[in-house]
Each structure stands twice: as C-alpha cells, then as structure tokens.
N, C-alpha and C positions, 0 to 999 in steps of 0.2 A: 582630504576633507575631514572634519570632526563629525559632521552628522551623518544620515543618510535615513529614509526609509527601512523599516523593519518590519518584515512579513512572518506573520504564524500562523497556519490553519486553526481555526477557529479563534481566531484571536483579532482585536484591533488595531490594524495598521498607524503605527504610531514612529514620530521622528525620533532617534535616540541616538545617543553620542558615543563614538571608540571607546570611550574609558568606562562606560556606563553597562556597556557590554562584557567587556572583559571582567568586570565586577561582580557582574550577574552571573554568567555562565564560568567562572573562574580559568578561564585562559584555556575551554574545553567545549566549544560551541557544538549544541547538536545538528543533525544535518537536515531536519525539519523547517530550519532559519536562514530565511536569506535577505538579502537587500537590495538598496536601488538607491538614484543619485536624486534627491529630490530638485535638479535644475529638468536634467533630458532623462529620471526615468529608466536609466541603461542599470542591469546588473553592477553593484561593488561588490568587493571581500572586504574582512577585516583583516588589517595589518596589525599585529599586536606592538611592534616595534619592540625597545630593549629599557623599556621600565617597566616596574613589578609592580601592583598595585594591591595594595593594603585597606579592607574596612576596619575601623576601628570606631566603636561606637557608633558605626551611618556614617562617618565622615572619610572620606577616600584620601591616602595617602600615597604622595608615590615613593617607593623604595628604588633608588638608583642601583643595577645590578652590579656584583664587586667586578674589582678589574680582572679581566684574564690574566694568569701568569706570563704570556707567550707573550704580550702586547711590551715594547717599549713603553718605561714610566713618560719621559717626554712626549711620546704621540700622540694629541688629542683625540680625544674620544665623543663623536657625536652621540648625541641624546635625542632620542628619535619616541615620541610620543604614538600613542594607540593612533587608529584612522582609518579610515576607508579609503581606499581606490579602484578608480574603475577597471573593469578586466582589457585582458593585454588583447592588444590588434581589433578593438574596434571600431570601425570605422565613425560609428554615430558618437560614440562618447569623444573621440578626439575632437569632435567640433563643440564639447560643453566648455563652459565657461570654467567647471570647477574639475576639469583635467590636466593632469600633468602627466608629461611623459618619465618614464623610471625605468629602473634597472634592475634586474633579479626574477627569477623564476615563481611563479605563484600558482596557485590551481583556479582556473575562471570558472566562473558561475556560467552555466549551461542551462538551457531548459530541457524538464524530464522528456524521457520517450515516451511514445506513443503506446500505451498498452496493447498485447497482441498472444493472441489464444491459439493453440493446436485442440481442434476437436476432431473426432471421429465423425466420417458419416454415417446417418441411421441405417441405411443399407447396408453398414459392410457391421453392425453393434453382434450381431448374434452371429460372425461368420466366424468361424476357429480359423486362427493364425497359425500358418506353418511357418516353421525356423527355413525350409526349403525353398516354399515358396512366397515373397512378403508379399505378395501383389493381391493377396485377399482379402488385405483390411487397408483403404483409403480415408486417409485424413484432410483438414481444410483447414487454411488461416484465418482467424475473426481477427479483424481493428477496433481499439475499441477508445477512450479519453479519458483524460484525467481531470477531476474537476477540483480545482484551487482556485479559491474566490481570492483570495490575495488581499481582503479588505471592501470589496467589490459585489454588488449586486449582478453576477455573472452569467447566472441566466438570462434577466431582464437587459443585459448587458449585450450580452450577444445576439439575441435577436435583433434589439435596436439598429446594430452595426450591420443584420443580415450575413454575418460569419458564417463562413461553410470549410472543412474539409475536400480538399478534392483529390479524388484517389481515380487513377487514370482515367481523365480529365470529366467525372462524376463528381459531382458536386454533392454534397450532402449539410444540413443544418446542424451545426454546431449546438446551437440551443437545446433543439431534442434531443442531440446526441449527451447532452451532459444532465439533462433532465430525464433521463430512465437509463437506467444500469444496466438493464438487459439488453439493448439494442446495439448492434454492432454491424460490422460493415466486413463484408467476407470478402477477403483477398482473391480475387478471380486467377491469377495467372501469377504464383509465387515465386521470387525470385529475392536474390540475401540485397540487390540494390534496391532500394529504398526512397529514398531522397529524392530521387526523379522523377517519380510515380507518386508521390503523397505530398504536397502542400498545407501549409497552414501560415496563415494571417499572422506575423512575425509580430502582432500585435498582442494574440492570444497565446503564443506558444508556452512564454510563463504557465498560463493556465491549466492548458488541454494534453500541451505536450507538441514533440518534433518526432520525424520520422527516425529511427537509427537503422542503419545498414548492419547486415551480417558479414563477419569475417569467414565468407565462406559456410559458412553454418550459423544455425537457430537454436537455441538450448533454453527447452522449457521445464518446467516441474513437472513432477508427474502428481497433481495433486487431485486433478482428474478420474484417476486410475488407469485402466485399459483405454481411455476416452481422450488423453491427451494431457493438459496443463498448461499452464500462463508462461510467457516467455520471459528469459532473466536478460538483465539489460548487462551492457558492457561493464565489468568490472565484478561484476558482482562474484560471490563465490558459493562454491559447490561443494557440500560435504560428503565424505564416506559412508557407506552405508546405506545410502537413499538412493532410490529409481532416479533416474532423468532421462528425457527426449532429447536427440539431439538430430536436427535433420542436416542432411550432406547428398552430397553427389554418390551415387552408387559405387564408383570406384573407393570411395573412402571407407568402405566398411570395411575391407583388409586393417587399414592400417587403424580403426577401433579398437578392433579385436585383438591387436598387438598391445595397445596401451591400455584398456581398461577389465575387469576380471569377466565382466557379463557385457556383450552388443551384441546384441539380437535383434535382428529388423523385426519389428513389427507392424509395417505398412509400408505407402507410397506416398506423397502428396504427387499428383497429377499438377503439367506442367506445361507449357508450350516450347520453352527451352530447355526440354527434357524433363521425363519424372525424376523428382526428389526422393529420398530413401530418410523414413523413418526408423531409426536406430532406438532401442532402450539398452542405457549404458549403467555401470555401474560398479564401485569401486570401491572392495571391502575394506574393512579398519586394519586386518593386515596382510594387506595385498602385498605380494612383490614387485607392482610393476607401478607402484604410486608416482616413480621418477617420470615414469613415460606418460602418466595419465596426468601429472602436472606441466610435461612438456607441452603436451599437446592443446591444451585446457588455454596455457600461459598465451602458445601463438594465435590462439582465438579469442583471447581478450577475457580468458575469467582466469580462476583460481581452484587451486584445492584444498579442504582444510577441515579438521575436524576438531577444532574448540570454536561455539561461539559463545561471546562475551555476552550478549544480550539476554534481559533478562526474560523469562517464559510465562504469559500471561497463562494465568490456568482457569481463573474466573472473573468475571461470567463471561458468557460467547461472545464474540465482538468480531467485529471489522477491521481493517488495517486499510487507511485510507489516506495518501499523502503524509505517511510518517506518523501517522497520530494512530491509537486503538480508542476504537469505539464502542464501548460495553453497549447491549442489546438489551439487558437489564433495566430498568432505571432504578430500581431499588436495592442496587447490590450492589459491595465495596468492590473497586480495583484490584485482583489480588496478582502479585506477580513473586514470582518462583525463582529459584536458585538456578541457574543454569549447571553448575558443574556438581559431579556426582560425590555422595559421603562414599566414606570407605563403608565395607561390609557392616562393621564391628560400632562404627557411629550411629544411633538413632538421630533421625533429624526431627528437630523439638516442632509442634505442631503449631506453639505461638506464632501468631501473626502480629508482625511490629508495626504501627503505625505509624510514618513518621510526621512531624507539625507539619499544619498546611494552614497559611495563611492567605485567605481569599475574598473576594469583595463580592462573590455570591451568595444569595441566603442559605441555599442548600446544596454546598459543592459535594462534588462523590469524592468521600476518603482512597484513597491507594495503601494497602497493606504490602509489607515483605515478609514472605515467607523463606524459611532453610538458611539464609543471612546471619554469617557470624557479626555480634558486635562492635568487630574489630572499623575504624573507620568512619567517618559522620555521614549522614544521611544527609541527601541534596535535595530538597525542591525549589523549582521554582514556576510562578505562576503569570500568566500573560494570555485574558481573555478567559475563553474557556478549555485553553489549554493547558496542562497542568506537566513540567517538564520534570523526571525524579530519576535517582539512582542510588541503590544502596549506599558507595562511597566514590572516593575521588577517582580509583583506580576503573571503573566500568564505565561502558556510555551513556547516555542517558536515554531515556524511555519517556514515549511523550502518551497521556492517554486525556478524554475531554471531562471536564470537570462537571459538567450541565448534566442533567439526567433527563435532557431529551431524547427519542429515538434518531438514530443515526439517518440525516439527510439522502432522503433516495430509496430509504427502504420500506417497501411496497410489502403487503401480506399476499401470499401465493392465492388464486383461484382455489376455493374448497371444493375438493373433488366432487364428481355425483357419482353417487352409489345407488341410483336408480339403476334394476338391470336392463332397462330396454328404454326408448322414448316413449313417452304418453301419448294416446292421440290427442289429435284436434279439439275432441268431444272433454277428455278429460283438463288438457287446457284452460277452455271453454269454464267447465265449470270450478275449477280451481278458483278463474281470476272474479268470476262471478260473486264468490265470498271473500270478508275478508276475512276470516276466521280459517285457519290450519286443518288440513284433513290430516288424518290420523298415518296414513304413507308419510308425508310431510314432516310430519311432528316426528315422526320415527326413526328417521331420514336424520332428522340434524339431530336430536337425541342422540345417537349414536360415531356424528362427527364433530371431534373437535376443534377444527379448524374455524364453523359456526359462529364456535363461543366466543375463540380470540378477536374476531369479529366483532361479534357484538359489545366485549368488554372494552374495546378502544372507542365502539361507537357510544359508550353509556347504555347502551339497551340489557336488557334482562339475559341472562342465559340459561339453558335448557338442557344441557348434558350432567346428566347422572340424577335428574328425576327418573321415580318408580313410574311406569307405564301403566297402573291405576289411574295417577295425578294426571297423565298427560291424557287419557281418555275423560274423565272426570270434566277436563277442562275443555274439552271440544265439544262435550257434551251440553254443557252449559252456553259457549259459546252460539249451538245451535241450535236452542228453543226456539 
C-alpha cells in the first residue's frame, strides 16, 4: 500500500505516503515512529524497495539504482517502489482488504513491554549485605505502563472503554494506571513467564504495552543504587563498566561468576516456586572474560557493548518517555553532547551549534550540539511537537519535544514538614481561626523551598529569602 497512518509522541497522527517518508527521514527511520493500515488499523513497516530518491528544489525525484555487475544484462529487472506492508503471520491483517501476502524476511512491528522495577524492601534498606549470606536484603517486582496517546485522548479513552490490566486474575484500571506515574502494581509471586499471568486489551497494548517473559532471567539497571532499577527489555544492550541486577535461579550464580568480573548476590526475591537470587554483575572495559559475559548475555536475549552512538543530553533535567526527551525546563535550550571522547591533547571547543529549525510553533525550544565536529550536515526534522535531530547522516537520531510545557504526569513532591512534633488540637484550633500566618508558620515556609516552587506555578507570592524583620513586621500588621 502507498499510505498508511503515522504515529509520534507528541505529535499529530497524520496519513503519509512511502516516498514521503523515505524523503523525510532519508532512508534512516527512527524508532520512535511507527504505523498502521488505515483500512483494519493492524501495525505496517515501511518497505524502502530499490529506488533512490532525490529532493531537488521540494520536488522528489526518483533515481533508478545502477545495475549490479553479477545481474545478466538480458534479465529484467523489477522496480519496486517505497510502501507499506502489513506485518507477517497476522491473523487480523490477512482479512484487510489492502493485504497482500509476500515473500522475504522483515522485522514486525510489536507492541512495547510492559514496564517493570526491582526495588528493595524497606525492611531489609538499612540491613548490611553479606557476600556469605544474600538472604539479608529481599527485593520485590513493581508493573508499571507506558502511556502513548498515539493521536488519541487516552486517558478519557480508557475509562470510556473501562480498560483494566489484569495480573493474576486482579483487575486493575488502566486509566489511573497511566494517569499517575507513581502507582504500580507489585508482582506478588515472581516468576520469568509472564504472558499467562498479565493481560491486556489487545486494543490498548500499542499504548500501555504487553507482558514480555524472561529468558530465564530479569536484567535490570542499577540506576536505583543498592535499591534495585528498571528492567531492560529483550534486545537491548549492556555496557562495560556499569552495575546491573540480574535475577536467576540460585544455581546460576556459579556460572556468573565464571562469565562476568563482579556477581555478587545481593538479595533474594521470595517466591512460591522457589526463591530467586539477586545477582550484581559487572564487566570491566578490559575484562578477560568479555567472550563468556557476551556468550552468556547473547543466550538471554541482550548484548554487550561499549560504544554508544547516541547522543548525551547534558541540559536541562528531563525525562525520557516513549523515545522522546522531555526538558523539565521550559526556558532552556536542548543541549546534547558528543558521545565519543577527544584525545588528551584535543580541547573540545565550548561553542554550542545550533542547527535550523523550521517550526509552526510560536515559541519552539531551540536544540544545540555540543563537542560535534563540522564534518557532515546537520538533520532536523519536525512533526508536532516533536522535534526529530542528529548531528550528521552517520548517528541516530535523537527525538526531544519542541513545546515548553511541563512534561505530562509530572506532579510536584509533597513539601516536607519540618515541624518537630504535631500541634495540638488547641494550636490547630487557633491557627485555622485567623487567616493571617503565625510567626512558626511564616518560618516554616521561609525556610522551605519546595513552598516557593509551589507557589510560583500557582502565581501566588513567594516568601523564601525574606529577612525575618519583614516577615514579623508583616504578621504584625496583619494582627491589629
């Protein structure tokens, strides 16, 4: 087919054609983008096929590729244009009208996994970990969801439908679950199969995500600390140098400690088909045994590796959420960093390059690169308020949101109280009695600044870093 549906976080779901794509993203799609058949709906890929295409002034050209030498000049040569097709062995797309069955190997469009945490329990946070004995610090699994509006009012979306997760046959609301970030659903009885114990509405899974099974083992980050980290999904890969959790069968810690330079249990997860053995693994830059810890890595579904190509956001704080970076900022440029290091002897120049951005918002957020030789042209491209860029042709690209809204979801923590005790009843009493600030009160947020951030999103006045003259002065007055 020539069209299809095209999805971007934060972006608007718009119909667009094979060639239009390949034009756009120069025959190097990032993985933030995907599709669907606008007859049933079903996941496509794009087919590049075996003509080149050429902009030339806005006008798209197609360059036919030269013949291969190997090819007989006699044997026709089919010419096979850009397009979408639907992914292989599905059952629903083979009943669409704009299905055809094909031949050749392709990579199908899958919905994400399920997000899923290793924490520590509070009871075991302050116990010392023996190498002897690991059974003094116990850990627990959180589930948690992915939220991709996909174009889609998703929240209001799913309630409508009454969507739920159901995790050993516990039902839970989908809605809430993608409407607060903190709430998660703790794995009671952990085990690597998956799929049979977790459901989800084959309607939503695009969105929220599918369960994925362990190959035997769970390998999370350690970005937690002592505390645990987020689990890495199948495929993904693991660099040298860095902590990681890997959980396994007891008996697999022998054969860790054969392949990686550091596995030291540092816990259990408790189990009803046996406790699980929390591993910290870890595998220097020049390990000897990189063969075995790649062996090992490989039969479990990741990798090992230490160059990544992607670029390193440095400013400002942000979020990483469905492929997109969410500055925390709103008044701060994009800045993103060189990933690979200069030699000693090289200073790396401090200029920050901007490159053109051509956008239909009144006030998009610029992206700078930093450390970036010149070598190469600079890529943006824009779709919503997503803004897709990458130094030059040879890196991936890096997607971050062009709006200088605050990132969807994020809630300001409770400001702690630094009262030392409870107030009585009596002191309540008269507190709520005025509405004028007693002087504990005043002194109290004066000296918090969580308060302020507070107040400055709400418009209201703020009070941290007045002299304690003014802030008597004012209660004073206030109480004549």
């Amino acid at each position: 087919m020539d069209t299809a549906w095209q999805y971007i976080p934060m972006a608007r779901t718009r119909i667009v054609t094979a060639e239009d794509v390949v034009l756009e993203f120069q025959n190097d799609l990032p993985a933030s983008v995907s599709f669907c058949c606008p007859s049933c709906n079903q996941p496509v890929h794009l087919n590049r096929g075996n003509i080149e295409y050429a902009a030339i002034a806005g006008t798209p050209r197609q360059c036919t590729r030269a013949r291969s030498p190997r090819r007989p000049h006699d044997a026709p040569r089919r010419t096979v244009h850009a397009h979408f097709k639907h992914t292989k062995n599905n059952p629903a797309a083979k009943l669409c009208d704009r299905y055809q069955a094909s031949i050749g190997a392709h990579t199908p469009s899958v919905p994400p996994a399920l997000p899923m945490f290793l924490r520590r329990d509070r009871s075991s946070v302050n116990t010392a970990t023996n190498a002897d004995n690991p059974h003094t610090a116990t850990f627990h699994l959180e589930l948690s969801v992915r939220r991709r509006s996909l174009g889609c009012d998703l929240i209001n979306e799913l309630r409508a439908d009454h969507a739920v997760l159901t995790v050993d046959h516990d039902s839970h609301s989908l809605a809430d679950l993608v409407s607060d970030r903190r709430r998660t659903i703790r794995l009671k009885d952990p085990a690597f199969q998956l799929r049979a114990r977790i459901t989800v509405s084959e309607r939503w899974q695009r969105n929220v995500g599918v369960p994925e099974d362990g190959e035997r083992a769970f390998v999370f980050t350690a970005e937690f600390g002592p505390n645990g980290g987020r689990r890495l999904t199948a495929g993904s890969s693991l660099h040298a140098g860095f902590d990681y959790y890997v959980i396994v069968r007891p008996r697999e810690l022998h054969v860790l400690q054969t392949c990686f330079d550091i596995a030291n249990a540092v816990g259990t997860l408790p189990s009803s088909h046996g406790d699980l053995l929390v591993v910290r693994i870890v595998t220097l830059e020049d390990s000897l045994q990189r063969g075995q810890a790649n062996f090992w890595l490989a039969d479990h579904g990741f990798r090992l590796t230490s160059l990544d190509l992607d670029a390193v956001p440095v400013w400002p704080p942000q979020l990483h959420a469905n492929g997109i970076d969410e500055p925390l900022f709103t008044k701060s440029f994009q800045i993103y960093q060189t990933p690979f290091a200069t030699c000693d002897d090289v200073q790396v120049s401090d200029t920050i390059d901007f490159p053109p951005l051509h956008c239909d918002l009144p006030d998009p957020r610029r992206a700078g690169l930093l450390g970036f030789t010149q070598i190469g042209r600079r890529c943006t491209q824009t779709e919503g308020a997503c803004c897709f860029l990458r130094a030059n042709g040879h890196l991936p690209w890096s997607a971050y949101a062009l709006s200088r809204a605050y990132p969807e979801g994020l809630d300001l923590a409770d400001p702690p109280d630094l009262r030392p005790a409870e107030p009585s009843a009596a002191a309540d009493a008269a507190v709520s009695s005025s509405s004028a600030p007693t002087l504990q009160r005043a002194q109290r947020q004066r000296a918090n600044r969580h308060y302020d951030v507070a107040q400055m999103r709400a418009g209201l006045p703020t009070c941290h870093g007045l002299p304690s003259a003014v802030t008597v002065a004012r209660i004073r007055s206030a109480r004549r």
